[in-house]
N, C-alpha and C positions, 0 to 999 in steps of 0.2 A: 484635289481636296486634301486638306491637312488634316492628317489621325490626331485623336487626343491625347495629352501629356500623360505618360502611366502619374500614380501618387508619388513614385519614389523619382521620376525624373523631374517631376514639380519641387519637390523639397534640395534638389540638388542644385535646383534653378535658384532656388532661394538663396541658397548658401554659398551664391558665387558674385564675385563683382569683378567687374572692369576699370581696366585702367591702362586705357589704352595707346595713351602717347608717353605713357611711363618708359623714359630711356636709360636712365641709372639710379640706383637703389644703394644708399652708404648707411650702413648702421655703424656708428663709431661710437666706442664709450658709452655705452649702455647697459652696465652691471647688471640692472634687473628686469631687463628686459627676456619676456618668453617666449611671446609670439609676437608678428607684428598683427596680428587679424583670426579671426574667428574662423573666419570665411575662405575659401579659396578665392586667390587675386588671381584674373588673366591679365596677361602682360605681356600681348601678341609683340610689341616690338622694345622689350626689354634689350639691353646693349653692355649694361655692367651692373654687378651686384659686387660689391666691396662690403668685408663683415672685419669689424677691428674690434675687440675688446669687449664681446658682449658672451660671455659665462656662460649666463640660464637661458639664453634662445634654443629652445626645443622647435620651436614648428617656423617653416616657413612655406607657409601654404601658397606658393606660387604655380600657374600653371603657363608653361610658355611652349604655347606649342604649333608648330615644331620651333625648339631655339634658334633663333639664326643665328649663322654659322660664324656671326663676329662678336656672338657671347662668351664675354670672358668673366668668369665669379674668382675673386681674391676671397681666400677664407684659410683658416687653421684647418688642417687634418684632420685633426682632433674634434675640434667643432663641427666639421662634414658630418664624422662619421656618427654622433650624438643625436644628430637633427631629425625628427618624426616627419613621418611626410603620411597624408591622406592618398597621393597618388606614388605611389611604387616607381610608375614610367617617369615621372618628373623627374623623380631622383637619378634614374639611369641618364634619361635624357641629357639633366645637365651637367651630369659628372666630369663629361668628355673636355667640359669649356675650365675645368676649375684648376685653379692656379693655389697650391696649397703653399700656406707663408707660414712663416716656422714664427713667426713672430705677434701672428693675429691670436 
């Protein structure tokens, strides 16, 4: 028999969406860009996230978990370290995969 949702594991449920055959993610040239989503995205079989040129991206609510181990994120250092995350572990999680470009 399945227990009921607490209230705060229902509103977390709310605030997540799937996207699940999502296998790379390019934000290029996007100056005003802040976030891509309100929501945390799951992105079980995410494979590349490339970030080239976007400033004011503070959140990227992604949740990939566990990364698989052939994720690779192109991104500025600088912009890495900028980025808010709702999940702390995400951030650790995918730091391991990130290819920092002196050029994004």
């Amino acid at each position: 028999m399945s227990r009921k949702k607490t209230k705060k594991e229902q509103v977390a449920a709310k605030n997540k969406f799937s996207l699940p055959k999502l296998r790379k993610l390019q934000l290029w040239f996007l100056p005003e860009l802040e976030s891509i989503s309100k929501e945390e995205i799951n992105c079980g079989v995410l494979r590349e996230i490339d970030i080239r040129k976007c400033p004011k991206l503070r959140k990227l609510p992604l949740s990939v978990d566990p990364p698989p181990a052939t994720t690779e994120i192109k991104i500025g250092k600088g912009l890495w370290e900028s980025l808010e995350w709702e999940n702390a572990n995400a951030k650790y999680d995918l730091h391991r995969h990130c290819q920092f470009m002196p050029y994004y």
